[in-house]
C-alpha positions as CSV (number, residue, x, y, z in Angstrom):
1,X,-0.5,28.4,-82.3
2,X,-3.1,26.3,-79.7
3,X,-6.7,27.5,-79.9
4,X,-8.6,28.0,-76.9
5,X,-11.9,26.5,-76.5
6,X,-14.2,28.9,-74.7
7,X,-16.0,27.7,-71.2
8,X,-18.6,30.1,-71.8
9,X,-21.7,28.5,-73.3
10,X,-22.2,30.9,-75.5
11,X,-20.9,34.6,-76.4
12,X,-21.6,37.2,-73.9
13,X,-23.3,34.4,-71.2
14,X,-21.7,36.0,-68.6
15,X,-23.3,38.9,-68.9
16,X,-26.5,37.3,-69.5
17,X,-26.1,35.7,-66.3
18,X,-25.2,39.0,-64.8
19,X,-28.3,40.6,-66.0
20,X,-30.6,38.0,-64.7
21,X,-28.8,37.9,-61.2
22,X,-29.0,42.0,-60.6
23,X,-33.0,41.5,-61.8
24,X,-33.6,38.6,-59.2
25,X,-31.7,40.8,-57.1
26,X,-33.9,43.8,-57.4
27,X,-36.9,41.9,-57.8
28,X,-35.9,40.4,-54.4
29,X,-35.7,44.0,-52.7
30,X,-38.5,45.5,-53.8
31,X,-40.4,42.4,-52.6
32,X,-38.4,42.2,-48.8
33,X,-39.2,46.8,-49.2
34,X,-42.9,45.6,-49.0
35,X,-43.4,43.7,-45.8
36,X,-42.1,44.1,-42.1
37,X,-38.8,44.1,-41.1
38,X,-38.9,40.7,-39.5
39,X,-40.4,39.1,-42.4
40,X,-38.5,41.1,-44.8
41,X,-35.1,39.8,-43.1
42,X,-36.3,35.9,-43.4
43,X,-37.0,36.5,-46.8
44,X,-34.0,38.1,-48.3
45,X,-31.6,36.3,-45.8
46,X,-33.7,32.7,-46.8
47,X,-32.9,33.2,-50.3
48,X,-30.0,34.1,-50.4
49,X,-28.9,31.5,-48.1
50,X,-30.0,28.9,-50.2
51,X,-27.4,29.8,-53.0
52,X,-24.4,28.6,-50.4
53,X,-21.7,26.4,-51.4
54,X,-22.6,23.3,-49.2
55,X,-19.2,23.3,-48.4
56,X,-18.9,26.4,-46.4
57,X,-22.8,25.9,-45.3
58,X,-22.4,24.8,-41.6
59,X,-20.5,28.0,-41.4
60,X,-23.3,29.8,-42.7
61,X,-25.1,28.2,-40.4
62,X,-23.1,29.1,-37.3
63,X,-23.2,32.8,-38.6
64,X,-27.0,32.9,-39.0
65,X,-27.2,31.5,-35.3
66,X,-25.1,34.0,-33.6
67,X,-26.9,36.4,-35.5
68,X,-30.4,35.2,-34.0
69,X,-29.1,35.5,-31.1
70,X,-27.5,38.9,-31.2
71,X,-31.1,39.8,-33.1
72,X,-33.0,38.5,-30.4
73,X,-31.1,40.2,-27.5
74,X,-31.0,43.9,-29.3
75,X,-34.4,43.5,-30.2
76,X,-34.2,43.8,-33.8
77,X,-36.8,41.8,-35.6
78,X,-34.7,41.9,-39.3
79,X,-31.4,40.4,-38.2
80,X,-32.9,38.0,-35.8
81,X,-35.5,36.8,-38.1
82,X,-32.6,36.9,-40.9
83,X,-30.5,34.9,-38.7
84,X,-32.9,32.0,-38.0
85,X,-33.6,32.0,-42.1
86,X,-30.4,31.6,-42.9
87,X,-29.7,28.8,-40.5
88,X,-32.8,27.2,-42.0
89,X,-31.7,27.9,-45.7
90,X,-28.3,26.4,-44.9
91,X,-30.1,23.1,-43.4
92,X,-32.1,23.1,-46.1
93,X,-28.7,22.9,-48.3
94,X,-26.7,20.7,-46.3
95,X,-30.0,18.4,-46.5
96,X,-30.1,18.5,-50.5
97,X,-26.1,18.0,-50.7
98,X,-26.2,14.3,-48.7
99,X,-29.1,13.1,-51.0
């Protein structure tokens, strides 16, 4: 019978990885809760947007445009703010990926 090598580095890093993901992620909300909701919508989307694949960034970008826009026009500071983050985020990583 063929033995498997594991991928995981070690036993249970998955879950260690999950635990430290939902803790950035909470840490992140309460943080974003805090401020006003144009900032708090270029923070959270900024972040997050810098944990992209580079490949599917420019798409990101696109997205985070449009949504700028549609922020802008509705008047609502957390998705337009959020939008022009994210485009910045995924400049960011499209910048780091051709280094």
């Amino acid at each position: 019978m063929e033995t498997r090598s594991r991928k995981e580095p070690f036993s249970g890093a998955y879950y260690v990885g999950l635990a430290i993901t939902l803790a950035l992620l909470l840490l992140m909300i309460v943080i974003a809760s805090a401020l006003p909701p144009g900032p708090a919508g270029a923070f959270f989307t900024f972040v997050l947007g810098l944990t992209v694949n580079p490949k599917y960034a420019p798409w990101f970008a696109l997205v985070g445009a449009f949504g700028a826009v549609l922020g802008f026009a509705a008047n609502e500071p957390m998705v337009a703010w959020g939008g022009v983050a994210l485009v910045v985020a995924e400049l960011i990583v499209l910048y780091w990926n051709r280094r």
